[in-house]
C-alpha positions as CSV (number, residue, x, y, z in Angstrom):
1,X,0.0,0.0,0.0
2,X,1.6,3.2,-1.2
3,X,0.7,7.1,0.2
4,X,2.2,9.9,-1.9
5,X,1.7,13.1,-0.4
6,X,3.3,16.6,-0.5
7,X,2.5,20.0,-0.6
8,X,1.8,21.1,-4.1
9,X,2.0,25.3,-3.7
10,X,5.4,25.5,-2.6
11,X,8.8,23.8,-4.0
12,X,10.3,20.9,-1.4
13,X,13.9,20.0,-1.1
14,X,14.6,16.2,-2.1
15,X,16.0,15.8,1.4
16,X,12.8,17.5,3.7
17,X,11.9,15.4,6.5
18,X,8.7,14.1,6.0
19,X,6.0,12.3,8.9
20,X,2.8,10.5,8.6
21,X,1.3,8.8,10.9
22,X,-2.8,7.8,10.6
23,X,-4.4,4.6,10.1
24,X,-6.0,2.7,7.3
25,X,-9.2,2.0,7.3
26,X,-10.9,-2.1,7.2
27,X,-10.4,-4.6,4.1
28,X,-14.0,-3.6,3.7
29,X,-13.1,0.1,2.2
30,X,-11.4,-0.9,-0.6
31,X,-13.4,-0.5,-4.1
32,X,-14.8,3.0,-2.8
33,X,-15.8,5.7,-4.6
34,X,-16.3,8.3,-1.5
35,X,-15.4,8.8,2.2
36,X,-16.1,10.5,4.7
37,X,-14.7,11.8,8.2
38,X,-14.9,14.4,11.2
39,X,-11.9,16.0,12.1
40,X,-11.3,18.1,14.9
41,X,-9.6,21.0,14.5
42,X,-6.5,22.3,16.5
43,X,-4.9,25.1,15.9
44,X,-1.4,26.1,16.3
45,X,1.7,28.3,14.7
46,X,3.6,26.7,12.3
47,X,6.9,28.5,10.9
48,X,7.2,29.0,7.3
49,X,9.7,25.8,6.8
50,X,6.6,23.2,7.5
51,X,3.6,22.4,6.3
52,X,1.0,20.5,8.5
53,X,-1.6,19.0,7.0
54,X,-4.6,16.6,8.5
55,X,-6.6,14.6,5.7
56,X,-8.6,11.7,4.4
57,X,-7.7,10.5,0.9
58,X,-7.3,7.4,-1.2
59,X,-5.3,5.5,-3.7
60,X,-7.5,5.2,-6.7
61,X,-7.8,2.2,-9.1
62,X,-6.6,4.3,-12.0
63,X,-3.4,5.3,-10.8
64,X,-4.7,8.9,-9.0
65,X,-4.6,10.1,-5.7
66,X,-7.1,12.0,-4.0
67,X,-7.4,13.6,-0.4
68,X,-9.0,16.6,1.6
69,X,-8.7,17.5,5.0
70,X,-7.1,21.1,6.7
71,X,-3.8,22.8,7.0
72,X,-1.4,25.2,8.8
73,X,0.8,26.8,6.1
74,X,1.7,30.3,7.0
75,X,3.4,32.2,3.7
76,X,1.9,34.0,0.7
77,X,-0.1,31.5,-1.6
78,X,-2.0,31.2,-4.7
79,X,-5.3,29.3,-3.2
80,X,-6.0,27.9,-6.4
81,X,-4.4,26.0,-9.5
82,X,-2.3,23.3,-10.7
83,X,1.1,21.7,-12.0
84,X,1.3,20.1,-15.1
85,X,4.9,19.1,-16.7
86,X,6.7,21.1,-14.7
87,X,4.7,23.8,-15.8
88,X,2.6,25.5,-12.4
89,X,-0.3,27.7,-13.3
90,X,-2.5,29.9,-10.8
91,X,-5.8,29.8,-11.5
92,X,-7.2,31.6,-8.3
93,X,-6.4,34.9,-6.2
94,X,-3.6,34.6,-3.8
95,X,-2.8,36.0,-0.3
96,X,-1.2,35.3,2.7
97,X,-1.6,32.8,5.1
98,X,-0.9,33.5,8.7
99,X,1.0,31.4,11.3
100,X,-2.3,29.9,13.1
101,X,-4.5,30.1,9.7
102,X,-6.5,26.6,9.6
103,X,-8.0,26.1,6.2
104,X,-9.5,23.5,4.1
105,X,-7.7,22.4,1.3
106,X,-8.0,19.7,-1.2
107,X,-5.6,17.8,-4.1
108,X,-5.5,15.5,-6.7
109,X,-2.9,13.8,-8.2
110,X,-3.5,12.4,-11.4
111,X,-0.7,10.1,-11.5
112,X,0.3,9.6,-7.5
113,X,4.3,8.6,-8.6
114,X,4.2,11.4,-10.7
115,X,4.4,15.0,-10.1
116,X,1.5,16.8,-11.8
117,X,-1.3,18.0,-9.2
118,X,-4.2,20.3,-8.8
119,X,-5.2,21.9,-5.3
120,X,-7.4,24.5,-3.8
121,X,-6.9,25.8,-0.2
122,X,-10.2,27.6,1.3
123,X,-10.4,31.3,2.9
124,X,-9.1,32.3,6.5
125,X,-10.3,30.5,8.9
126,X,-12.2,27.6,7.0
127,X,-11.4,24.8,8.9
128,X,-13.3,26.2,12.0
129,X,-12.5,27.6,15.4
130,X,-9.9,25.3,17.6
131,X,-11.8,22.7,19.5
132,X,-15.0,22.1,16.8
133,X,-15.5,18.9,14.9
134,X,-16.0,19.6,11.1
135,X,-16.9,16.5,8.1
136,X,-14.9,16.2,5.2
137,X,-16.3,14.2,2.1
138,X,-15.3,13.0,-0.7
139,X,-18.0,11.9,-3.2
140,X,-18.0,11.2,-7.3
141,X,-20.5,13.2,-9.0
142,X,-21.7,11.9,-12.5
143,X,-21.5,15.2,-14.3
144,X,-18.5,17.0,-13.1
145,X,-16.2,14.3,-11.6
146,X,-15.4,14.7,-7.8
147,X,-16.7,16.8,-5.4
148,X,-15.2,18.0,-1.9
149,X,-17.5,19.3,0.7
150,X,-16.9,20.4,4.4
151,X,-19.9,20.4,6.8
152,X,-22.3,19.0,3.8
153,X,-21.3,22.2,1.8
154,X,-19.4,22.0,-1.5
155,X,-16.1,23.8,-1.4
156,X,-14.7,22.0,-4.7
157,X,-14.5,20.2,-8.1
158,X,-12.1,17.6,-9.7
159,X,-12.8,17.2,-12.9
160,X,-11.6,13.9,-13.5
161,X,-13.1,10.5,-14.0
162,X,-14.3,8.8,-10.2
163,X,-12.6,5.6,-9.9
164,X,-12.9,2.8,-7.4
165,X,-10.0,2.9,-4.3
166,X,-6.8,0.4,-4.7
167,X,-6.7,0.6,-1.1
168,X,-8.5,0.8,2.5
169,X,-9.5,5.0,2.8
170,X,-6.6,6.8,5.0
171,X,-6.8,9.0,7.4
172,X,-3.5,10.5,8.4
173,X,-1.2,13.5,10.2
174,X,1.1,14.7,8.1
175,X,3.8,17.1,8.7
176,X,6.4,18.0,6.1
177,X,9.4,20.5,6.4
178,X,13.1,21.8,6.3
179,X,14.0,22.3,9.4
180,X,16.1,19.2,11.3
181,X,13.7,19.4,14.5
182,X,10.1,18.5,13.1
183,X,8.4,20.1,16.4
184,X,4.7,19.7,16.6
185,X,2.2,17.9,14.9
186,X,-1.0,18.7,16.4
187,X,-2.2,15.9,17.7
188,X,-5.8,16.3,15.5
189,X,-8.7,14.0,16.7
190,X,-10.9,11.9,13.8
191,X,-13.7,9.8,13.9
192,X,-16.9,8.7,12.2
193,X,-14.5,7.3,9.2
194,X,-16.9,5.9,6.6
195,X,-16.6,4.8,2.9
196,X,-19.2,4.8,-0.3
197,X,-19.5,1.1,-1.4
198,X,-22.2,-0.3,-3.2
199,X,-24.1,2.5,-3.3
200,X,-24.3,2.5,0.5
201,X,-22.0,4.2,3.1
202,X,-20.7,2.1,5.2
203,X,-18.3,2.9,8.8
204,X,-14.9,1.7,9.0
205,X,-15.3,-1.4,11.3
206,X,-11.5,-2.1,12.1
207,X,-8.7,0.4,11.9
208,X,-5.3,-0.2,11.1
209,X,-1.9,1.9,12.1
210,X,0.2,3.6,9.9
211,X,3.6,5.2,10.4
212,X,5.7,6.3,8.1
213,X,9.3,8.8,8.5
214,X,11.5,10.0,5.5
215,X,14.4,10.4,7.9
216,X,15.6,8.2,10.7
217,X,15.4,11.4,13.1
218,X,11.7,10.2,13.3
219,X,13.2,7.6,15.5
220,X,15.4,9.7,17.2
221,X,13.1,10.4,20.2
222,X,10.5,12.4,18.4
223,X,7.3,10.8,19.0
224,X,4.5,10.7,16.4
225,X,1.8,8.1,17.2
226,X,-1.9,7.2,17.4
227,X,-4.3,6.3,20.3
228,X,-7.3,5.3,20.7
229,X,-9.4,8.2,22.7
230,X,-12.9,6.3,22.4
231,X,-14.8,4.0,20.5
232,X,-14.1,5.1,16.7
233,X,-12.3,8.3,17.9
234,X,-8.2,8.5,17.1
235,X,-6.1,11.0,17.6
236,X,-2.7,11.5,15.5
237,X,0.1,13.3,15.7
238,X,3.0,14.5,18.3
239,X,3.4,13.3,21.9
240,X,1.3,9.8,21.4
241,X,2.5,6.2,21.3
242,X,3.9,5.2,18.0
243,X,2.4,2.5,16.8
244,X,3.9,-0.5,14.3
245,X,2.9,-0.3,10.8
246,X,0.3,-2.3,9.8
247,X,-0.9,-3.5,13.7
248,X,-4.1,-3.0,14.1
249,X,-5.4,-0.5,16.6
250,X,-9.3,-0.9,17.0
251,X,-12.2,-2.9,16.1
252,X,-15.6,-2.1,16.6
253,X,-16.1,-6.3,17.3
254,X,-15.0,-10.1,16.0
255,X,-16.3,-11.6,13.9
256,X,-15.8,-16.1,13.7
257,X,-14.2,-18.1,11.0
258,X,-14.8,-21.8,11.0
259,X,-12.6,-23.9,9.1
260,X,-13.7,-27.3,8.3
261,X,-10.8,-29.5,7.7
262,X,-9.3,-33.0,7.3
263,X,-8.7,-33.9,10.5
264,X,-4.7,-34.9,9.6
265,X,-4.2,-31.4,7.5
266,X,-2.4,-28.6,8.4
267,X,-3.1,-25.2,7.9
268,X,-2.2,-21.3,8.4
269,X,-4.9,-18.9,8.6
270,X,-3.2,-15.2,8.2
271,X,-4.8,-11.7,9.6
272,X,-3.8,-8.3,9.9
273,X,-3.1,-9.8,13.6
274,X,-0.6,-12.1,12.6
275,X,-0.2,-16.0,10.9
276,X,-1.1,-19.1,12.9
277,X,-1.0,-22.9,12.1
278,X,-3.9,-24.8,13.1
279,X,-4.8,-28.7,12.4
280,X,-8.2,-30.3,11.7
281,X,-11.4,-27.7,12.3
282,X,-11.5,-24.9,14.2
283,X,-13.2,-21.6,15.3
284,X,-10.9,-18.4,14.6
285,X,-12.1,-14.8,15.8
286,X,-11.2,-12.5,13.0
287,X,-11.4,-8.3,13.7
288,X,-14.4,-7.0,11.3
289,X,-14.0,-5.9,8.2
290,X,-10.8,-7.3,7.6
291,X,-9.3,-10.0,5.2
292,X,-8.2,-13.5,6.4
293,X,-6.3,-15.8,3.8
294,X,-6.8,-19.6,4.9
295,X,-3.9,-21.7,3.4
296,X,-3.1,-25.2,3.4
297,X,0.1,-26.7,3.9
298,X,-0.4,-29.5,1.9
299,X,-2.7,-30.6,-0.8
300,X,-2.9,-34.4,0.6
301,X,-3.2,-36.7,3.4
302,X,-3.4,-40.1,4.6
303,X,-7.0,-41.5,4.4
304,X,-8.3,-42.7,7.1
305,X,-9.6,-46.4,8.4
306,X,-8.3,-49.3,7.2
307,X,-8.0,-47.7,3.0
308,X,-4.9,-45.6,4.8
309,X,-3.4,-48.6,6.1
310,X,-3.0,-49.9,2.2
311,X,-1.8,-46.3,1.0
312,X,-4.7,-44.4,-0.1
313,X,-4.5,-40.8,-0.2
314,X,-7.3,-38.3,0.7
315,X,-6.7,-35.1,-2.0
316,X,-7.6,-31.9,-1.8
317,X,-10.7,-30.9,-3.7
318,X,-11.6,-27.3,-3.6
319,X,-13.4,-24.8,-1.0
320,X,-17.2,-24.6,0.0
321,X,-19.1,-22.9,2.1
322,X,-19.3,-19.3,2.1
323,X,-16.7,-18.9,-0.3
324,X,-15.6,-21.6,-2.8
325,X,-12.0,-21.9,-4.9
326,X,-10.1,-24.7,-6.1
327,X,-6.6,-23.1,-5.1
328,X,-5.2,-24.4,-1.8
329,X,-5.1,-20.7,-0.5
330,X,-8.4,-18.8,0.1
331,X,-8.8,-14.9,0.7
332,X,-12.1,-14.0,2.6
333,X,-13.4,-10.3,3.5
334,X,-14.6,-11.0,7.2
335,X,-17.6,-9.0,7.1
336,X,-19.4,-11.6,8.9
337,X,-19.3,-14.7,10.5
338,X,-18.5,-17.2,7.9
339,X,-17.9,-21.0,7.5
340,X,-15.8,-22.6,4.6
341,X,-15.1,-26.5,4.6
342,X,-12.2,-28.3,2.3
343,X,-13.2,-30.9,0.2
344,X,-11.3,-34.0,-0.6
345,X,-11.4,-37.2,-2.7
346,X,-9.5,-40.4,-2.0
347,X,-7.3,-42.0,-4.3
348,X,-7.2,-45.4,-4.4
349,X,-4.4,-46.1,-6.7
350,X,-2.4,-47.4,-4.6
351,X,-4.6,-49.8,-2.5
352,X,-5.9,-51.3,-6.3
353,X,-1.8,-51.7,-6.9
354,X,-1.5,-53.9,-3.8
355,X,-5.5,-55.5,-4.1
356,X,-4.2,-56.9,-8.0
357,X,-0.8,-57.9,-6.6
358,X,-2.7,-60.0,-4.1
359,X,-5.1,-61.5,-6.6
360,X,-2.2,-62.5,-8.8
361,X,-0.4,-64.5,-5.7
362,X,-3.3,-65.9,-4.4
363,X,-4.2,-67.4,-7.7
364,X,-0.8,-68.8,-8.4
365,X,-1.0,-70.6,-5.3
366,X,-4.5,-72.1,-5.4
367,X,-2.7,-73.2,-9.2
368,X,0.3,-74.6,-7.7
369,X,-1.8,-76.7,-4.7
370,X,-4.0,-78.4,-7.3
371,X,-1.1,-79.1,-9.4
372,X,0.8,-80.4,-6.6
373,X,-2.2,-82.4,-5.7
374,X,-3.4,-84.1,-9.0
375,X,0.4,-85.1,-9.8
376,X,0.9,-87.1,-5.7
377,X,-2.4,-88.5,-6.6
378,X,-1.0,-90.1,-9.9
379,X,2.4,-91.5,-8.6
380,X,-0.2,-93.5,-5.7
381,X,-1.1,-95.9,-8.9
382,X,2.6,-96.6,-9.3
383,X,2.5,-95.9,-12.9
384,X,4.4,-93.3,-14.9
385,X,2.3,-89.9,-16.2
386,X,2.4,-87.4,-17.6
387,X,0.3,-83.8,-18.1
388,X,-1.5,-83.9,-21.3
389,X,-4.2,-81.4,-21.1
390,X,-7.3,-79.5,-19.8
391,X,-10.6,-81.5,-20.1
392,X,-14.4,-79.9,-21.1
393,X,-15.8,-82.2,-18.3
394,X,-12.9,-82.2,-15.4
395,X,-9.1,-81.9,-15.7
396,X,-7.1,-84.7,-16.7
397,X,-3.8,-84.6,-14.9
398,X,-2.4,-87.9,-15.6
399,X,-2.2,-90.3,-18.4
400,X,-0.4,-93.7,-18.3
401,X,3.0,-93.8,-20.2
402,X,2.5,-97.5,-20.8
């Protein structure tokens, strides 16, 4: 999962110190088209070297990146326009931004490894007094592309094609700047994090830490972390526990996976909490929303009863249940509680091998004991015989020589 994200109105040296720190949202978000959040707003000065910024935003199917959210950028800007080849282009007024100044702003990044943009930042004081929750959407609009709206007003326009998110939605602290100590990073408070999906919106049900430094003085005492203040409310930022990438922070519940398997097959069964090896079936609680990939670690086993004794082999079928595949490795959005069983099929090659090589032995011998037999039973008339041939109405062994 990639995040590229910079300030587009002002040039950044190659070797800025960058943080973000945030969460991902579940499994669940990913195929979007929207998103939502409330972010608190805290106000604070920033000097003219950083740029703070506190944002939702995805990773689009078509290569774009998206986000919206507030910043604290104090300097002279143009609040409006774009960057195409190298090429930037105002297409708004400009002023200046002071120290404390928390405003709205929004980008889009065609291309999010490239570095063509477009942006808009909103008038003073848009992102609301310090303390007050505000929503920040994100929504595809049929006729104009995307729209970006604070507090259920519009404040922008994309004009580009909507397309579905690569990844879970993000929500995420960012602080970017020249100077060698970062300083503060708010910490900013979000909540309510929800996605568009299927033409419903959905909350994020599980939420999963992200961290990420462009220098190792991130790790040189400066802490940027996230915590969980209350059910569904994070804050981000400066003076909070960092957290591992990837680990997951919250969950609004568990959800169970059952796994009904051959009893003497092994298996791993992988979440965002880690990979475990189970044997025969179980009952695994899996955080909501999220993925869980159910492997084997072998396609075959013994069969069992009295067909394993002579060698036959139980193989691996496919998945049923509430999802169905024929690979030995099975993805599942946990959504839900959900059962899956592994089917198998026994191969009796091997006992058929050994039930023909019996036949074949027993039937030589039951030959060789009437042989033996009829030929004792022909010396007993003390007379010399010999085997001529096989008889329509019974054998005859022996024939006088005389």
């Amino acid at each position: 999962m990639l995040i590229v994200v910079a300030a587009p109105f002002v040039a950044r040296a190659e070797d800025q110190l960058s943080v973000k720190v945030g969460v991902w949202g579940d499994d669940a978000s990913i195929g979007n088209t929207g998103i939502t959040a409330k972010i608190r707003t805290m106000t604070y000065a920033v000097d003219t070297t950083s740029f703070d910024y506190f944002w939702i935003g995805d990773n689009l199917e078509n290569g774009a990146f998206i986000q919206l959210g507030y910043g604290l950028e104090p300097g002279f800007y143009c609040l409006k326009g774009f960057k195409i080849r190298a090429t930037f282009s105002c297409t708004g007024r400009s002023e200046f931004i002071a120290y404390s100044d928390a405003r709205w702003q929004w980008q889009y990044w065609p291309n999010r490894f490239g570095p063509d943009f477009y942006y808009e930042i909103g008038p003073t004081g848009s992102a609301g007094e310090n303390g007050t929750w505000h929503s920040y959407s994100i929504e595809p609009h049929d006729r104009v592309g995307w729209t970006f709206s604070v507090d259920n007003n519009q404040v922008g326009i994309a004009e580009f094609e909507p397309a579905r998110s690569i990844d879970p939605m993000l929500a995420v602290a960012e602080k970017t700047t020249n100077s060698g100590f970062p300083g503060r990073l708010g910490p900013v408070e979000f909540t309510n994090l929800s996605y568009f999906k299927n033409s419903v919106w959905h909350e994020a049900n599980s939420l999963v830490a992200l961290s990420d430094c462009s220098s190792t003085i991130c790790t040189g005492g400066y802490a940027y972390g996230t915590s969980v203040m209350a059910p569904s409310i994070i804050a981000v930022g400066s003076g909070l526990r960092a957290q591992r990438n990837g680990d997951l922070i919250w969950t609004s519940s568990y959800v169970m996976l059952r796994v009904k398997m051959h009893p003497d097959t092994s298996f791993y069964i992988t979440t965002v909490t880690g990979r475990q090896l189970y044997r025969g079936d179980v009952a695994v609680e899996i955080p909501k929303g999220m993925y869980a990939n159910v492997s084997l670690s072998g396609s075959s086993a013994p069969a069992r009863g009295l067909l394993g004794i002579f060698g036959a082999v139980d193989e691996f079928q496919g998945w049923i249940g509430d999802a169905g595949s024929q690979n030995q490795a099975l993805t599942l959005l946990m959504d839900g509680d959900k059962t899956i069983e592994a089917t198998w099929v026994t191969n009796l090659t091997t006992p058929a091998i050994i039930a023909v090589i019996l036949v074949v032995a027993l039937v030589t011998v039951l030959i060789w004991k009437i042989f033996r037999t009829s030929v004792v039973g022909c010396a007993h008339d003390r007379m010399h015989y010999a085997f001529e041939a096989w008889n329509s109405e019974r054998v005859e062994l022996c024939k006088s020589t005389e």
